[in-house]
C-alpha positions in Angstrom: 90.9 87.5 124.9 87.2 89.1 124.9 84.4 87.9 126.4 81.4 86.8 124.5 78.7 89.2 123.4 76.3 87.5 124.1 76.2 86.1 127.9 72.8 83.7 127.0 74.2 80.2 126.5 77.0 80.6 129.6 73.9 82.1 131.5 71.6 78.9 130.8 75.0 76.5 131.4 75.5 78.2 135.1 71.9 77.9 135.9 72.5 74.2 135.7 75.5 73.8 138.0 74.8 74.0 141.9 74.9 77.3 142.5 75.3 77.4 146.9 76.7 80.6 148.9 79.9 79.7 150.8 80.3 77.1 153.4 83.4 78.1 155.5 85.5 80.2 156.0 89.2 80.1 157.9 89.1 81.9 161.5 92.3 83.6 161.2 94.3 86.1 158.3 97.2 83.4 159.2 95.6 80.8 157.7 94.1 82.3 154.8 97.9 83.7 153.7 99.0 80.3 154.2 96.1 78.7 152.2 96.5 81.7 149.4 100.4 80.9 149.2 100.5 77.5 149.3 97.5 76.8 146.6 99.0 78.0 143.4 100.2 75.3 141.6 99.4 73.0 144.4 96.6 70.2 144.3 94.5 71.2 147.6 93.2 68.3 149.3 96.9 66.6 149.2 99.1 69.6 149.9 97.3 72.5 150.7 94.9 71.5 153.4 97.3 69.4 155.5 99.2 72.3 155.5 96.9 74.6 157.0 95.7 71.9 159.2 99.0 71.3 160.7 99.0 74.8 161.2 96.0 75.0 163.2 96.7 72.7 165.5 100.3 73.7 165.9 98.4 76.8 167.1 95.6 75.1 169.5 93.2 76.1 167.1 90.1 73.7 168.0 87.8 75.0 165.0 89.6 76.2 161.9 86.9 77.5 159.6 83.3 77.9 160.3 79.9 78.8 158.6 80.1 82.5 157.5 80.1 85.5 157.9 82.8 84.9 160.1 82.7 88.7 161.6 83.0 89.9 164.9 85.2 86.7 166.2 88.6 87.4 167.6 91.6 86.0 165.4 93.2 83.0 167.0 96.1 83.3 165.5 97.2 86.9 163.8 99.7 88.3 161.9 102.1 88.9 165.1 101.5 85.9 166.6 102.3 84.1 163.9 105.4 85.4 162.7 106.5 85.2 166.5 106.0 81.7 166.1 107.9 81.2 162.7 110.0 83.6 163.2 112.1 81.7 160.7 111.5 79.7 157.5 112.8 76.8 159.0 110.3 77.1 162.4 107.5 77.0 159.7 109.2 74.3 157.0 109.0 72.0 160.9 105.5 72.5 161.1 104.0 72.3 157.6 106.3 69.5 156.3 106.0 71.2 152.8 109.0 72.3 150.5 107.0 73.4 147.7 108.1 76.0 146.0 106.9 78.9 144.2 107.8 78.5 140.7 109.6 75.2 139.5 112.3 77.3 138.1 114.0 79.9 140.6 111.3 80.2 142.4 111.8 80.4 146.4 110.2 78.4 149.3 106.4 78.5 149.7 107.4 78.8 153.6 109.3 82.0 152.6 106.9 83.6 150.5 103.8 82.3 153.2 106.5 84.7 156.1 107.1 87.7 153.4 103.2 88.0 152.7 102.9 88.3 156.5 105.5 90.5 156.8 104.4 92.6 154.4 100.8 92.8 155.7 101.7 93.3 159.0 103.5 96.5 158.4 100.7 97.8 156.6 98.7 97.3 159.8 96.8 94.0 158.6 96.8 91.5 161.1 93.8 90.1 161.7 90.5 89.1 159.6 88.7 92.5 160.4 91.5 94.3 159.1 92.0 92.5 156.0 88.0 93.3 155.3 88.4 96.6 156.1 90.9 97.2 154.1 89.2 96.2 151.0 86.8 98.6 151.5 89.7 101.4 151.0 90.7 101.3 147.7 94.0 103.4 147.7 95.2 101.7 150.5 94.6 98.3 149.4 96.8 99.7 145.7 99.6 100.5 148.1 99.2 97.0 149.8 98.7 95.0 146.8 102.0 96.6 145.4 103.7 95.4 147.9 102.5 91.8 147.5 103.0 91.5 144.1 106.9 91.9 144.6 106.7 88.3 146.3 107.5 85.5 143.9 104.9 83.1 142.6 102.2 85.6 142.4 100.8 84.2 139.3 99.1 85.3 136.4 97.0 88.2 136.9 98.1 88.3 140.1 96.0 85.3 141.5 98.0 84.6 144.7 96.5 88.1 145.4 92.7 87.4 144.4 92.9 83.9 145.7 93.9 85.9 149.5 90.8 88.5 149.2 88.2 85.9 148.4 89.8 84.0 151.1 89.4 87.1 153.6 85.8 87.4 152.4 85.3 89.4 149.3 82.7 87.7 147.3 83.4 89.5 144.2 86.8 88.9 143.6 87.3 85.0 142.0 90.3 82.7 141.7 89.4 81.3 138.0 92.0 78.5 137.9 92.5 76.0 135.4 89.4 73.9 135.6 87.1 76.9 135.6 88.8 78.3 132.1 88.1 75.3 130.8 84.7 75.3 131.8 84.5 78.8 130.7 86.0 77.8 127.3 84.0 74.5 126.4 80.7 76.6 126.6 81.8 79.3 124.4 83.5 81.8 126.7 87.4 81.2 126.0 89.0 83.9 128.1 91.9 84.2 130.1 92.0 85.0 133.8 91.4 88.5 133.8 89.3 88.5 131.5 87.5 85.6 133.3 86.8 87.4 136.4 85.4 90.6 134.6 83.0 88.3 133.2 82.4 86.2 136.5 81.3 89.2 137.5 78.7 90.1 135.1 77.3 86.8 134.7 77.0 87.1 138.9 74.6 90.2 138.0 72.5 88.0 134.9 72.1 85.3 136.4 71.3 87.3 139.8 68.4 88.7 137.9 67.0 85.5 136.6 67.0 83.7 140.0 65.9 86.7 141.3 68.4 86.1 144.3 71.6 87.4 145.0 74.4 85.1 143.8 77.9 86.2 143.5 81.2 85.8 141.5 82.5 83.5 144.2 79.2 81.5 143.7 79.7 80.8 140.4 83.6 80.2 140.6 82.8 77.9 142.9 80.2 75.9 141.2 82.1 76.0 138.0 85.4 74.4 140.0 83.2 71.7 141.7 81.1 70.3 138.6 84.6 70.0 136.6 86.0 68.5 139.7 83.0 66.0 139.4 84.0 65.0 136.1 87.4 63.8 136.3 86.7 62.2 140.1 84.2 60.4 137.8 87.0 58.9 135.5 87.9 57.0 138.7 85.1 55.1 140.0 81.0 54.8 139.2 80.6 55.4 142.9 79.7 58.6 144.7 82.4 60.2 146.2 82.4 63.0 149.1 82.4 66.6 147.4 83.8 69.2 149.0 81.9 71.9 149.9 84.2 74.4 149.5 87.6 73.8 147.7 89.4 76.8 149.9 88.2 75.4 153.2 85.8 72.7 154.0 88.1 70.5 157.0 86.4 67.5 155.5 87.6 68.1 152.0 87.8 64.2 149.9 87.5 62.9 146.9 89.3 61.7 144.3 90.7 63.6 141.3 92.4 62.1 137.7 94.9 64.8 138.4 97.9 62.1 138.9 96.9 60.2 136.1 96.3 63.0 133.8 99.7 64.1 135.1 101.7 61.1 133.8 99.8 61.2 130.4 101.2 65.0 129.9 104.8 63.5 130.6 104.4 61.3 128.0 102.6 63.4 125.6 105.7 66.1 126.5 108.1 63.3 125.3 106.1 61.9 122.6 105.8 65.8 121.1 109.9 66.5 121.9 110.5 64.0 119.5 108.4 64.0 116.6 110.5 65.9 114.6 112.9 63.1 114.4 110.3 60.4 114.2 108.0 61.4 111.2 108.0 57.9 109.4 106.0 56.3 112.8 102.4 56.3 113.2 100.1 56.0 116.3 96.1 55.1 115.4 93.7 56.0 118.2 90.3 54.5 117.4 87.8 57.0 119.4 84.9 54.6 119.6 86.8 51.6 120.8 84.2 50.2 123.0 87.2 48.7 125.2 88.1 52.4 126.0 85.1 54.2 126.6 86.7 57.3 128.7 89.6 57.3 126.0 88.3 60.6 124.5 88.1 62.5 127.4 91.3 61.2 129.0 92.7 62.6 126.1 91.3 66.1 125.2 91.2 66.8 129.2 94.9 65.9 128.9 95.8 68.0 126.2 94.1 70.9 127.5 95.4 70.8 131.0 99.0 70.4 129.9 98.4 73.2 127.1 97.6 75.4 130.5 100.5 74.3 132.4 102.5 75.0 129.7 101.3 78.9 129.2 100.8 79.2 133.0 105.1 78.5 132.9 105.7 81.1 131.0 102.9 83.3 132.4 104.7 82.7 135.9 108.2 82.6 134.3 108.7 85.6 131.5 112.5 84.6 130.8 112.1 81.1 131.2 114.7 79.9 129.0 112.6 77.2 126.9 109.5 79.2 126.3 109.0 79.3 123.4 109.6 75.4 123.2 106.6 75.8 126.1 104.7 77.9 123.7 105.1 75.5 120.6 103.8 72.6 122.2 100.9 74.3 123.9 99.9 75.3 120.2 100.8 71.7 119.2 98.3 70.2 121.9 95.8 72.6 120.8 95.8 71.5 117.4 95.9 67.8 117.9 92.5 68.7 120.4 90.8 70.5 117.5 91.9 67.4 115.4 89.9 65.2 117.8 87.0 67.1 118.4 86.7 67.4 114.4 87.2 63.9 114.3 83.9 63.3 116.1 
């Protein structure tokens, strides 16, 4: 997927969002493996953050995350220290309470992956925030280190796991474009996928730099992008403000409310519904879009046919040989359709 030619109409859309630098950032490399690991695939205010929470204060670690640029502090807890203290996947498994794992199918332990990821970085001399920052700064290193990484399951698509860990560390150029932001991306006339994405986070960092005549970075934009679609599905929930989180990688007092669970069980049925079609072409289901009964009915539905269409090519993005994809495949293309059938519809 290309990016548009022309940058004007995504330009105007991200002046509108709230463009704000960076809030937090995590004290220690520890934590910002475990937040990199542990996100993907996760929903972060119910499994990620606890996590790293729990992990803090395991550690005695009073103050987690604080305004940036979080240079110059010592690491509370690095890359030794830490795999001293889990020196096992079971001593970490104790302490986050989490038995996620990396891929649904054959993938292995987040725990695991969250000790490898040390591992790995600690041989390669990385053990504490300062490190990890200089070591961006060295390109050729930082290939050798990344190569390493990458042979740890559940890196995702375009290596995000990987992306996700630098702009964790610090590095405000390089963007963790997840779901929500493609989607944003897409509905004002940028469909790209990830890579692509962050190529054109990138330049739309230098536009729309020059037209605020300010500095404002990829991560910037990511993150205002993530937030204002968060916004919209916490608003399918309740006509009542609810506490935004500053930054969705860090921000201690992360809340709100997302449709995510609901959205969740429509897919399921939407994945049964769609299974079964073929067998069941004589029944007929009539959606009237402007009930006035259902007034969030087209959203729920086109935000839920997207989403799962994502999940669906994120499986197989994640999973090359999984065994039904191009079942997974098929029905992405199917929920793609019936969205364009809606949208014409309108």
């Amino acid at each position: 997927m290309s990016a548009p030619a022309d940058l004007s109409p995504v330009v105007e859309a991200v002046r509108g969002l709230d463009l704000r630098p960076r809030q937090r950032q995590w004290v220690s490399l520890s934590l910002c493996v475990v937040d990199a690991v542990y996100s993907i695939g996760a929903h972060y205010d119910r499994h990620v953050l606890p996590v790293v929470r729990r992990i803090a204060a395991e550690a005695g670690i009073e103050t987690p995350s604080v305004p940036p640029p979080a240079t110059g502090l010592a690491d509370p807890l690095p890359l030794e220290r830490f795999l001293d203290r889990y020196d096992t996947v079971d001593a970490l498994l104790a302490v986050t309470n989490n038995r996620q794992r990396t891929s649904t199918r054959g993938g292995i332990l987040k725990a695991e992956a969250v000790l490898q990821y040390a591992t790995i970085l600690h041989e390669h001399g990385i053990r504490t925030l300062d490190d990890a920052r200089i070591l961006l700064d060295d390109p050729q290193r930082l290939d050798t280190v990344e190569t390493a990484l990458r042979t740890v399951p559940g890196d995702g698509g375009f290596g995000v796991r990987r992306g996700y860990l630098w702009m964790l560390v610090g590095d405000e150029d390089t963007v963790k474009p997840d779901r929500m932001v493609l989607g944003w991306l897409a509905r004002h006339g940028a469909d790209v996928d990830a890579a692509t994405a962050r190529t054109l986070l990138s330049e739309l960092a230098t536009e729309v730099s020059r037209v605020l005549d300010r500095r404002v970075t990829a991560w910037e934009i990511d993150h205002a992008i993530w937030t204002s679609a968060r916004s919209v599905r916490a608003e399918l929930h309740s006509d009542q403000e609810e506490p935004r989180s500053q930054d969705r990688s860090i921000d201690p007092d992360a809340g709100g409310v997302e449709a995510a669970g609901e959205l969740a069980d429509i897919r399921d049925r939407l994945d049964t519904v769609l299974a079964t079609l073929g067998g069941q072409s004589s029944r007929r289901v009539i959606v009237d879009l402007d009930d006035p009964d259902e007034p969030d009915l087209h959203f729920v539905l086109t935000a839920a046919l997207r989403e799962w269409a994502d999940d669906l090519r994120h499986q197989v993005q994640d999973d090359p040989e999984h065994p039904n994809r191009a079942d997974l495949l098929r029905w992405a293309e199917a929920a793609d359709r019936l969205h364009e059938r809606i949208d014409e519809a309108l």
